[in-house]
C-alpha positions as CSV (number, residue, x, y, z in Angstrom):
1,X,0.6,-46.1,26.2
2,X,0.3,-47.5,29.6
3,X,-1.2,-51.0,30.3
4,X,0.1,-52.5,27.1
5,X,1.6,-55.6,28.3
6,X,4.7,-56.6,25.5
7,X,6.6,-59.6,24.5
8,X,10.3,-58.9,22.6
9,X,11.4,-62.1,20.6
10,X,14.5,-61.3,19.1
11,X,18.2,-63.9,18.9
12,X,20.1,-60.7,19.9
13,X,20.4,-60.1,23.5
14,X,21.5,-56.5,22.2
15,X,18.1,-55.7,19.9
16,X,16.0,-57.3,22.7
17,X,17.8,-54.1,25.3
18,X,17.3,-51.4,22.8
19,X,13.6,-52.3,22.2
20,X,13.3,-52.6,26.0
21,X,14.6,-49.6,26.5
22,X,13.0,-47.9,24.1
23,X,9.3,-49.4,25.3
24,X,10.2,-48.6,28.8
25,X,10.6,-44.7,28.0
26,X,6.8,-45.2,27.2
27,X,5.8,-46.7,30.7
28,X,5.2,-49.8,28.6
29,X,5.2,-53.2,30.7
30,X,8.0,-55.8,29.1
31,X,6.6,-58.9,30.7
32,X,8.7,-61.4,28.9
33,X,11.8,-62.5,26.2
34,X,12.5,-65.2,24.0
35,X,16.0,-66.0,22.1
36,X,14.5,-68.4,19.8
37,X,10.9,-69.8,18.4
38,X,10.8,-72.8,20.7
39,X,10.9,-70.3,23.8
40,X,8.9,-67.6,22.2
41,X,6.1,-70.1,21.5
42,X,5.9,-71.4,24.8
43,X,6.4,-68.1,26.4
44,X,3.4,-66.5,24.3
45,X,1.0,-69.1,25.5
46,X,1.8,-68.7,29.3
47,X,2.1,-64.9,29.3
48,X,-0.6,-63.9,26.9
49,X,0.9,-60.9,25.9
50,X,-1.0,-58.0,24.4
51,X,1.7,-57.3,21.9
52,X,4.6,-59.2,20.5
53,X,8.1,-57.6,18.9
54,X,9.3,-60.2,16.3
55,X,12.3,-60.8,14.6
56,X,12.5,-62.5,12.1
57,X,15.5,-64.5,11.8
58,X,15.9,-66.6,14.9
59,X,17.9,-69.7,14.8
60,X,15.6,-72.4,15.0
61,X,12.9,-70.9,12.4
62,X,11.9,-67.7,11.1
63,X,9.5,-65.2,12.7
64,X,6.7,-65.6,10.6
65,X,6.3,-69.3,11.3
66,X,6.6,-68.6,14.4
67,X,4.0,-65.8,14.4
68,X,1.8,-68.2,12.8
69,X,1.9,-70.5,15.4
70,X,1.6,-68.3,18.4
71,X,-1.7,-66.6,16.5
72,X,-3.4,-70.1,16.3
73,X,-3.6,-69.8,20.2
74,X,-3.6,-66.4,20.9
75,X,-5.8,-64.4,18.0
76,X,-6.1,-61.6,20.4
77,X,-2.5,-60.9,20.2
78,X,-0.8,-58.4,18.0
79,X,2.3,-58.9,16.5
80,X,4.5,-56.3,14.8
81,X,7.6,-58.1,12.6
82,X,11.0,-56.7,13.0
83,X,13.9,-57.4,10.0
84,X,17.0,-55.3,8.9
85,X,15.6,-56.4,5.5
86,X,12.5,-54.7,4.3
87,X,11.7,-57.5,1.5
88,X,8.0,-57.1,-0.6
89,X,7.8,-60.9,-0.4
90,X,8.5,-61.2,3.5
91,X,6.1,-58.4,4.3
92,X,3.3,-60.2,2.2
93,X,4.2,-63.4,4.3
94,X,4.0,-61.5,7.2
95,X,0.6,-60.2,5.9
96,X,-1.0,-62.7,5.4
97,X,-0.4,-65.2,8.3
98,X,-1.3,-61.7,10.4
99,X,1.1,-59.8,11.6
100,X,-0.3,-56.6,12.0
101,X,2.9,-53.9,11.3
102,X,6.5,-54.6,10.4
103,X,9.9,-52.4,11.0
104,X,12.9,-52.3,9.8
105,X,16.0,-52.6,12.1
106,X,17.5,-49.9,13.6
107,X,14.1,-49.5,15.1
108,X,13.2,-45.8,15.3
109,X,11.7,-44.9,18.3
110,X,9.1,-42.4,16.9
111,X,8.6,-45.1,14.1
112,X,8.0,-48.1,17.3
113,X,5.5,-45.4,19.2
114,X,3.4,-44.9,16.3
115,X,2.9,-48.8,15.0
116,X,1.7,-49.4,18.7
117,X,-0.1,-46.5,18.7
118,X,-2.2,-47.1,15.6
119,X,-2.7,-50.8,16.6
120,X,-4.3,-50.2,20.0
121,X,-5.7,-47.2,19.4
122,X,-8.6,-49.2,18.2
123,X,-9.3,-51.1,21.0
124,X,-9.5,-47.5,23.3
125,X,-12.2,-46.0,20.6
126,X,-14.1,-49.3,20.5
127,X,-14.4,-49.3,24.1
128,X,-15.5,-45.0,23.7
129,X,-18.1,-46.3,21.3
130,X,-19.5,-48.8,23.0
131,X,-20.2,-46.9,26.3
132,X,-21.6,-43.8,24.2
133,X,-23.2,-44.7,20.9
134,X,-26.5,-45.8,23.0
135,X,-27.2,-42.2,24.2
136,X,-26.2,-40.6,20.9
137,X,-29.0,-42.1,18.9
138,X,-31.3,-41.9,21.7
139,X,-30.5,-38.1,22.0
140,X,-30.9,-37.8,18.2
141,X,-34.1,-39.4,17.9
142,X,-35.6,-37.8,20.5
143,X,-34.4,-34.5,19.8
144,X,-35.9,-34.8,16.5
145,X,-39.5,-36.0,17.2
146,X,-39.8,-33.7,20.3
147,X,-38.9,-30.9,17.6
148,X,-40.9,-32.3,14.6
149,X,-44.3,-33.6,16.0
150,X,-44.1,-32.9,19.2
151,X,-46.6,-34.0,22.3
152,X,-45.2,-37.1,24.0
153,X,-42.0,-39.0,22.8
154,X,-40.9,-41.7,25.1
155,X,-37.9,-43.8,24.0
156,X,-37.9,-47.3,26.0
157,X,-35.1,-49.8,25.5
158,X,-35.8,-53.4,24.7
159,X,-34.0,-55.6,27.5
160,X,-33.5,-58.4,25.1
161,X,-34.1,-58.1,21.9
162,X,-34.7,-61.3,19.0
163,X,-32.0,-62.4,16.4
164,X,-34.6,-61.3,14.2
165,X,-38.2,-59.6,14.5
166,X,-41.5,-59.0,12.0
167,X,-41.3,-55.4,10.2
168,X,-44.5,-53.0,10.9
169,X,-45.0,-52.3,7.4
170,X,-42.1,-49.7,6.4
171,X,-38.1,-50.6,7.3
172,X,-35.0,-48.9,6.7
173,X,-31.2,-49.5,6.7
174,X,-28.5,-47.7,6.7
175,X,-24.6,-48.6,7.3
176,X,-22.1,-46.6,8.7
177,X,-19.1,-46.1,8.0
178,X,-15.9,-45.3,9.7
179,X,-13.0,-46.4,12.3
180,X,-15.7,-49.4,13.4
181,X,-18.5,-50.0,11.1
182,X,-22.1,-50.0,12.2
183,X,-26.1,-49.9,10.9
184,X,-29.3,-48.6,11.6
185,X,-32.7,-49.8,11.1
186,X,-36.0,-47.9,11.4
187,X,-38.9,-49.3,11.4
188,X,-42.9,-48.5,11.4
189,X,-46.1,-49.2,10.2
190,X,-47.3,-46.9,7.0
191,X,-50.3,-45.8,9.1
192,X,-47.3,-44.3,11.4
193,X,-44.8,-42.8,8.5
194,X,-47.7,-41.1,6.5
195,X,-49.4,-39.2,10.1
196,X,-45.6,-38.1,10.5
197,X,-45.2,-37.2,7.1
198,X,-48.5,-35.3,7.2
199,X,-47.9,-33.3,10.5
200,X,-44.2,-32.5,9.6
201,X,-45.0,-31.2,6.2
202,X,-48.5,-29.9,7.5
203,X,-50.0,-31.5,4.5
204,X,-52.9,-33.8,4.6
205,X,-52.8,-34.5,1.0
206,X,-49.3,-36.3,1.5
207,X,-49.4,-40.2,0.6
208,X,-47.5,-43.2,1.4
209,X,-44.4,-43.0,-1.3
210,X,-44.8,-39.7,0.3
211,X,-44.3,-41.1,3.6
212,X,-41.7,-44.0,2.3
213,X,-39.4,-41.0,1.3
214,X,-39.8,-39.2,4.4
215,X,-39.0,-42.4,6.3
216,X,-35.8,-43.1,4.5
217,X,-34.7,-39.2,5.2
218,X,-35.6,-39.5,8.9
219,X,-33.4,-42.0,9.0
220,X,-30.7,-40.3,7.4
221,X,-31.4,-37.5,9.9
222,X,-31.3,-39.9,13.0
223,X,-28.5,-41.4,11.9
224,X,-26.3,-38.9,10.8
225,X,-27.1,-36.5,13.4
226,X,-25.8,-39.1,16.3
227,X,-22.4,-39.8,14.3
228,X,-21.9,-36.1,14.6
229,X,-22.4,-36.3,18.4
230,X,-19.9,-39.4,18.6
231,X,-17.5,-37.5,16.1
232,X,-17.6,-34.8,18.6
233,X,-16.3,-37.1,21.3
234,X,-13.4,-38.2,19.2
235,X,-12.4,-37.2,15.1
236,X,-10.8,-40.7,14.7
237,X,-14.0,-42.2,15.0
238,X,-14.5,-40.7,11.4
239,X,-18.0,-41.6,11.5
240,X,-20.4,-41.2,8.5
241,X,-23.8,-42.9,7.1
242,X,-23.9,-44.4,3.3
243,X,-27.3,-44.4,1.5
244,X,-30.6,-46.0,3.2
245,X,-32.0,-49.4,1.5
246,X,-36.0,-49.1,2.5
247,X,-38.2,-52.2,2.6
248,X,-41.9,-52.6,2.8
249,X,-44.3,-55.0,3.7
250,X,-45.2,-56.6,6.7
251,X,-44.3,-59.8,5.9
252,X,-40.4,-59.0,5.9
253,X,-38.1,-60.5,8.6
254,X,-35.7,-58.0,9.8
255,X,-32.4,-59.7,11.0
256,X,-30.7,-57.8,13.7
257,X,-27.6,-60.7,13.6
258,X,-25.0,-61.0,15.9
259,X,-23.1,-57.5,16.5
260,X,-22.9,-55.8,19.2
261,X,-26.5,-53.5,19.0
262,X,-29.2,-52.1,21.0
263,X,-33.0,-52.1,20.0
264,X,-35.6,-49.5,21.1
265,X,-38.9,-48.7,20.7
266,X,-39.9,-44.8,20.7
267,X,-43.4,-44.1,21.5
268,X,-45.4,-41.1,19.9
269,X,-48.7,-39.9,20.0
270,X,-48.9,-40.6,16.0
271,X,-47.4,-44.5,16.7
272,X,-44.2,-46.3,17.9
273,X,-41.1,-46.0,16.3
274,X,-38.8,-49.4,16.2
275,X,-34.8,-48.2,16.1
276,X,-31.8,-50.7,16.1
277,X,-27.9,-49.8,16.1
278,X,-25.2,-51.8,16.1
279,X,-21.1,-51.4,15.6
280,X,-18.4,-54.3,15.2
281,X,-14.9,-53.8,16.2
282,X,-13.2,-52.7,12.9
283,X,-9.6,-55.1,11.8
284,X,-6.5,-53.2,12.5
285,X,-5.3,-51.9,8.8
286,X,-1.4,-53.3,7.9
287,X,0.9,-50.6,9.0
């Protein structure tokens, strides 16, 4: 749990050694105190912790306002409340200005390793997805045409692609769901979806609700073939895909909006092939 820089606010010089202490025994940087909500305001702002240790009695307010005010400034900051009294009404206070965990005093140290734990291990499988979900769905995509149709498959990534583009005839979407939430869209023309559908199944005589089915199953495929390969790099991803929502016509605007995605275009002999996938940071869960 290095590189996790802490703050400990706490009116006890005593609970503020403990919790050092028992952060320290994790290789956990301490890289500030504050007796009271005057200093731990102030503090927070110039040191920007990662994470702050609250208590919530101190003697010129109480944690939680204090939280509050610290968040407004700092909404990248975590902050895990720490009473002797583990009261419903304080902990849905706590909640809902957003402090992200609270413990009850005498801290446990197994207890203290797990809340940080949990809280950033988000940020560490956020940063795993967004280095290797690219490859995944390129690897599944291709893997699958290469197999299905064969001849030529070349997947080419758009540099920049639009807020929003035109559909080719026949779109997809599917979400997935898991430790960060993503989606997938497919899109291609029906000229394209029924010569796949016709080579694949070796049927000429297949037509386009034909090829509208097999659409929505490729995508299925595509996508739930590259959450295996990211589940494979780490089970806390959970990953898994929920039902497809197909589209058709050509005058549908597909929005791509504003998470983080990637958009390709796969190029067969039977047509192109448009793919985009996207994940968003998911909110740390209360503890």
């Amino acid at each position: 749990m290095g590189n996790i820089r802490v703050m400990i606010v706490d009116d006890s010089t005593f609970s503020i050694a403990v919790l050092k202490r028992m952060l320290q025994k994790d290789g956990i940087e301490i890289v500030g105190t504050a007796l009271n909500m005057s200093e731990a305001i102030q503090k927070a702002q110039e040191i920007k912790p990662d994470l702050i240790t609250m208590d919530m009695t101190l003697p010129d307010g109480d944690g939680i306002e204090c939280s509050k005010q610290i968040l407004k400034h700092l909404q990248g900051t975590k902050i895990i409340a720490i009473s002797a009294m583990m009261d419903e009404e304080i902990i849905q206070r706590a909640r809902k200005v957003g402090i992200k965990g609270y413990l009850q005093k005498p801290v446990d140290q197994t207890d203290l390793d797990a809340a940080i734990e949990r809280l950033f291990e988000g940020e560490e499988l956020y940063g795993i997805l967004k280095n290797n979900f690219e490859e995944a769905f390129k690897e599944s995509i291709f893997s699958f045409l290469k197999r299905e149709i064969g001849g030529e498959v070349v997947v080419e990534k758009l540099a920049d692609h639009p807020m929003t583009t035109s559909s080719s005839g026949i779109s997809v979407a599917i979400g997935i769901i898991g430790r960060h939430d993503g989606r997938l869209i497919m899109d291609m023309s029906e000229n394209t979806a029924l010569a796949m559908t016709r080579k694949i199944l070796q049927d000429d005589g297949q037509q386009i609700d034909d090829a509208i089915n097999f659409l929505s199953e490729f995508t299925n495929v595509i996508g739930g073939n590259a959450c295996s390969l990211l589940n494979g790099l780490n089970r806390s991803f959970g990953l898994r895909v929920s039902p497809p929502t197909v589209f058709r016509g050509k005058d549908i605007i597909i929005s791509i909006g504003d998470i983080m995605s990637e958009s390709f275009v796969i190029k067969t002999d039977l047509g192109d092939v448009f793919m985009n996938v996207g994940f968003q940071k998911g909110d740390v869960e209360w503890m």
